[in-house]
C-alpha positions as CSV (number, residue, x, y, z in Angstrom):
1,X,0.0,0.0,0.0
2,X,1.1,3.5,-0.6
3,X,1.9,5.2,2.6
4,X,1.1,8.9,3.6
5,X,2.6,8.9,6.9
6,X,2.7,12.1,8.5
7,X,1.8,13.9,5.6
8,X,-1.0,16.3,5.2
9,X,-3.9,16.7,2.4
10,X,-6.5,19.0,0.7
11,X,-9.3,17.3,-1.0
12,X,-12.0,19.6,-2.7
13,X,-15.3,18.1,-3.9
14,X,-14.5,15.9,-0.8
15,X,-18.9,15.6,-0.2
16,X,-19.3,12.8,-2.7
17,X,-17.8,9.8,-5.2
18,X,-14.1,10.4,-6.1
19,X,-13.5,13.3,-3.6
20,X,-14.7,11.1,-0.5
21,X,-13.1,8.3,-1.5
22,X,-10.4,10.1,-1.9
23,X,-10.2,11.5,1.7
24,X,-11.2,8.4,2.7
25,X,-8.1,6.6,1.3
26,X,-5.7,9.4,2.3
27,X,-6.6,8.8,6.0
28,X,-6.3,5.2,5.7
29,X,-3.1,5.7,4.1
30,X,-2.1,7.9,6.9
31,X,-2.6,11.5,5.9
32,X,-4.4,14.1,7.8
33,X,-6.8,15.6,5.8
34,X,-8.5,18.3,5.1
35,X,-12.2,18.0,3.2
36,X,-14.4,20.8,1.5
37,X,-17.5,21.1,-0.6
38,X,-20.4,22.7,-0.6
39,X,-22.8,20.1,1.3
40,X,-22.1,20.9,5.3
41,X,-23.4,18.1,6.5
42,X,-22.2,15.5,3.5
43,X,-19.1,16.8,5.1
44,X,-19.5,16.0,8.5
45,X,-20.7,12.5,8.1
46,X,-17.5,12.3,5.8
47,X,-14.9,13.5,9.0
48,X,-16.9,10.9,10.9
49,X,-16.7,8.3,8.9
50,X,-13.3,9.0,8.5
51,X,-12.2,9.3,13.0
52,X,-14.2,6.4,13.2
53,X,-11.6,4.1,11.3
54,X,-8.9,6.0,12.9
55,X,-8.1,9.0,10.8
56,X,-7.4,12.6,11.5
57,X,-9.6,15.0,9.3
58,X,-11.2,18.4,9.7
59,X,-13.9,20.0,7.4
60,X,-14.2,23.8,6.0
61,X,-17.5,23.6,3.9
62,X,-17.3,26.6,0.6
63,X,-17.4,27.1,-2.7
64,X,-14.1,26.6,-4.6
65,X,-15.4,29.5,-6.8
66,X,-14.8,31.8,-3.7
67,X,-10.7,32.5,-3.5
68,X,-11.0,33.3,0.2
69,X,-12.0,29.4,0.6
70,X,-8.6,28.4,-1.0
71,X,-7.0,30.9,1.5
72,X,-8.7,29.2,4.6
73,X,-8.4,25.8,3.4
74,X,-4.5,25.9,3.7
75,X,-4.5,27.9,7.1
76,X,-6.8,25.1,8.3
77,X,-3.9,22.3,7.2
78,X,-1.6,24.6,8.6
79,X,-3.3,25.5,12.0
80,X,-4.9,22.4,12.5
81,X,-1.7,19.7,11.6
82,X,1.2,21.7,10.9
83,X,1.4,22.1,7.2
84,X,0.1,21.0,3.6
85,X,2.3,18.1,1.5
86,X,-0.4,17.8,-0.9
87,X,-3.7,18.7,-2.8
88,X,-6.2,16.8,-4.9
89,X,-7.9,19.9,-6.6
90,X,-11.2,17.4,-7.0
91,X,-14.1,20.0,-6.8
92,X,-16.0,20.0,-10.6
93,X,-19.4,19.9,-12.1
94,X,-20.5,19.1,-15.9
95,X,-23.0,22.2,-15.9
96,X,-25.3,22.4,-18.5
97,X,-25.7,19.9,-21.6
98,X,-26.4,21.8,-24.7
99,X,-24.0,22.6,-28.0
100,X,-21.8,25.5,-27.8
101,X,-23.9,27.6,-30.2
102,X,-26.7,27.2,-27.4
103,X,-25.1,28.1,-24.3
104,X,-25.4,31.7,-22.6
105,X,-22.3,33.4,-21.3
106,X,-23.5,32.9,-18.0
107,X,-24.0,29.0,-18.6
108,X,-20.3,29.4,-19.9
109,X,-19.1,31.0,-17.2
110,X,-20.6,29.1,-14.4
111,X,-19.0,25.6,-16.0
112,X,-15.4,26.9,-16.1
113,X,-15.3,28.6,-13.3
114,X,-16.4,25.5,-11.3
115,X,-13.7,23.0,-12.8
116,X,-11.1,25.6,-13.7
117,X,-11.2,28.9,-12.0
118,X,-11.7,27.0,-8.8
119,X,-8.8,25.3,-9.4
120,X,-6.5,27.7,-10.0
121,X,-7.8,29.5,-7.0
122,X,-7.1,26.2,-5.0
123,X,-3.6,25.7,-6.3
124,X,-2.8,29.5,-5.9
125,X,-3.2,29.3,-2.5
126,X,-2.0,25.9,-1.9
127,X,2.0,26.4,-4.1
128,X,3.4,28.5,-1.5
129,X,2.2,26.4,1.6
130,X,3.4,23.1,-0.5
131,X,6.8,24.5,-1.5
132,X,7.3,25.2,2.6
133,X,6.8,21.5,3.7
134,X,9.9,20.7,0.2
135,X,7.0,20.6,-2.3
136,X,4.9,17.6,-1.9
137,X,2.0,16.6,-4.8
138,X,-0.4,19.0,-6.7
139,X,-3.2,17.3,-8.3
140,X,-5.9,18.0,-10.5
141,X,-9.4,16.0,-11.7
142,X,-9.8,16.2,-15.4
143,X,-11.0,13.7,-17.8
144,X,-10.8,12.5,-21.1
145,X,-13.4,14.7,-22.2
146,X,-11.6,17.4,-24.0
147,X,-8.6,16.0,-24.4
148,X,-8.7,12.4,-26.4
149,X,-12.0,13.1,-27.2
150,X,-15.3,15.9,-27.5
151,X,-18.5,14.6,-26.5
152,X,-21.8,16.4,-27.7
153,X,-23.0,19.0,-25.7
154,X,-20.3,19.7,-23.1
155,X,-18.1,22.4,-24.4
156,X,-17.9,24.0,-21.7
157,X,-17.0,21.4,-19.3
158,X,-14.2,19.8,-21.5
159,X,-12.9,23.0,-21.6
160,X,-12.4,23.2,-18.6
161,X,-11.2,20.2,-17.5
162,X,-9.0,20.2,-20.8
163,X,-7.3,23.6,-19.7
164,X,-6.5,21.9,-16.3
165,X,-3.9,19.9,-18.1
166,X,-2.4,22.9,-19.3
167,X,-2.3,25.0,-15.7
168,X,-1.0,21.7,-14.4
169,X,1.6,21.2,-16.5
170,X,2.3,24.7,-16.4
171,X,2.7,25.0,-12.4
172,X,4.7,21.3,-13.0
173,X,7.4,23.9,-15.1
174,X,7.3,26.5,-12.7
175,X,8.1,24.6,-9.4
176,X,9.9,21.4,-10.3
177,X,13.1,22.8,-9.1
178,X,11.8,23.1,-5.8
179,X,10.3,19.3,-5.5
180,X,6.7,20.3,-6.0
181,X,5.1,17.8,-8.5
182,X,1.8,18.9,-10.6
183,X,-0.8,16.1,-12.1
184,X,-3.7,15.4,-13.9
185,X,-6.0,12.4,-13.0
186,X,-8.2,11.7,-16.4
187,X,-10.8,9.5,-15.1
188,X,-13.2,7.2,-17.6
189,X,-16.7,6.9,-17.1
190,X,-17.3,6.6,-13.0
191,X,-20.4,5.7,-10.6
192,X,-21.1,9.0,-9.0
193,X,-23.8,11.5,-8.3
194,X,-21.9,13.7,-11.1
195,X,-21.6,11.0,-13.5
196,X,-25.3,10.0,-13.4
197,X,-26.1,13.5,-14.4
198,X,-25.2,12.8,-17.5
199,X,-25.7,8.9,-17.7
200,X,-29.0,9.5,-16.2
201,X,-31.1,6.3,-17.8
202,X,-30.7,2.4,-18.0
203,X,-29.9,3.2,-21.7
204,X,-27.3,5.7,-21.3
205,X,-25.7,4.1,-18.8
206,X,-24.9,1.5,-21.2
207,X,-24.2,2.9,-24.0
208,X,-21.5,4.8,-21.5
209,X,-20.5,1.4,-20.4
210,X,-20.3,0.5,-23.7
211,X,-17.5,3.1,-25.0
212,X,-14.9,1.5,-22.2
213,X,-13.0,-1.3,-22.8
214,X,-13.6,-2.8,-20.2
215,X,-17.4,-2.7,-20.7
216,X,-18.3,-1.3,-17.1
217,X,-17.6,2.0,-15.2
218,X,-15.4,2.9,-12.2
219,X,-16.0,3.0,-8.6
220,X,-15.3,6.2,-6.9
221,X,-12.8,3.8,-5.0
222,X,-10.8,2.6,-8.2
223,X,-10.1,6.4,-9.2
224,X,-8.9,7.0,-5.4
225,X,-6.6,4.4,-5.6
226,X,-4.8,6.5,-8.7
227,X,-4.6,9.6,-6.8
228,X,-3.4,7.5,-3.9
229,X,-0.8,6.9,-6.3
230,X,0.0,10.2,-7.3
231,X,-0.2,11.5,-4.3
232,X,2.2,9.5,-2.6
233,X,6.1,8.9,-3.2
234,X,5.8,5.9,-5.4
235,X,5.4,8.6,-8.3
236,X,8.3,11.0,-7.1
237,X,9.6,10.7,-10.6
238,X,6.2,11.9,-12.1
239,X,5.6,15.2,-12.8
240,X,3.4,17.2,-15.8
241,X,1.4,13.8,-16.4
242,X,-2.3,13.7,-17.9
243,X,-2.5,9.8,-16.2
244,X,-5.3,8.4,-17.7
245,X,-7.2,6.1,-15.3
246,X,-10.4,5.8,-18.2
247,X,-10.7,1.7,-18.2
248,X,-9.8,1.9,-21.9
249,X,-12.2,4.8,-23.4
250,X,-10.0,6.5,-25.0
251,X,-8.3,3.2,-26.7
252,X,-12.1,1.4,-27.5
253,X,-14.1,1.5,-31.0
254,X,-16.0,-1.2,-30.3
């Protein structure tokens, strides 16, 4: 198992499927951590869950849209255990389905600055904290929406998550030097309350299932075990990746 031994962790979107997983895997592994979203008491149940198998973790509820979150997000790491080693920038939404000549600015706007703008916020805040502690791991939840491929109707949201590569590996150039890595997780089709948004019928969800190779989607569980990955020293060499964890979508024509 990966070990996060006295490390420390943000996790955004930390309320539901791949966030709380997430948080929930860090803790196991040994991490203190650090959850956020919007859903107060998704997040308390979450911190419970998480002391009740033995973990440390603390909750600051917010919207990653709001930069003074980012802000009390790392003093929380730092007041409450000492530091930050890393951050799984987690927090995203697909927004509204519709073709790009469709959308309204403010349909736009409100999809980007979920998955991206939040992001940047997050990492903004969370660089100089990271860099104290010898760098540690930045990552970011995109997908392969965007980048191998453009599904109807969400422009916006592959955007967005496509332009998190680019910040990533941008930030990845910037602080390398100084032992902070930067990552992209590019999940496939997975079982949450975000996915089903979209995959929101018996058919759908077949057809969905359908485009992987592997003919099913992923647990929230199977996508925390990747940023487990990243997160922890067993990918000290890895640093500007899009890491696709997609169960073959991006490889399948059948």
């Amino acid at each position: 198992m990966f070990t996060l031994i006295d490390k420390v962790a943000i996790v955004t979107g930390a309320s539901s499927g791949i966030g709380a997983a997430a948080a929930r895997l860090f803790a196991q592994a040994g991490a203190a951590v650090v959850v956020s979203a919007r859903r107060q008491d998704r997040l308390e149940a979450l911190v419970e869950t998480i002391r009740g198998e033995g973990g440390q973790a603390v909750a600051v509820a917010g919207d990653v849209c709001d930069p003074d979150l980012a802000d009390r997000l790392v003093a929380t790491a730092t007041q409450a255990f000492g530091g930050l080693d890393i951050a799984l920038n987690n927090a995203g939404a697909v927004g509204v389905n519709a073709p790009v000549s469709d959308l309204t600015l403010d349909q736009w706007r409100e999809t980007v600055d979920v998955n991206l703008t939040g992001a940047f916020l997050g990492a903004r805040a969370q660089i100089p904290a990271l860099l104290k502690r010898g760098g540690g791991s930045l990552i970011f939840t995109s997908t392969f929406v965007g980048h191998h491929i453009g599904l109807p109707g969400m422009g916006a949201y592959a955007a967005a998550k496509a332009g998190l590569i680019g910040l990533s590996r941008v930030i990845a150039a910037e602080h390398g030097a100084q032992g902070l890595r930067s990552n992209c997780l590019l999940p496939g089709g997975v079982d949450t309350e975000t996915g089903r948004t979209f995959a929101s019928t018996p058919e759908i969800v077949a057809f969905v299932e359908n485009m992987h190779a592997l003919k099913r989607l992923a647990t929230p569980e199977e996508i925390a075990q990747a940023a487990l990955f990243l997160a922890s020293d067993a990918s000290r060499f890895m640093t500007g990746a899009a890491m696709c964890v997609d169960g073959g979508v991006t490889i399948s024509k059948t």
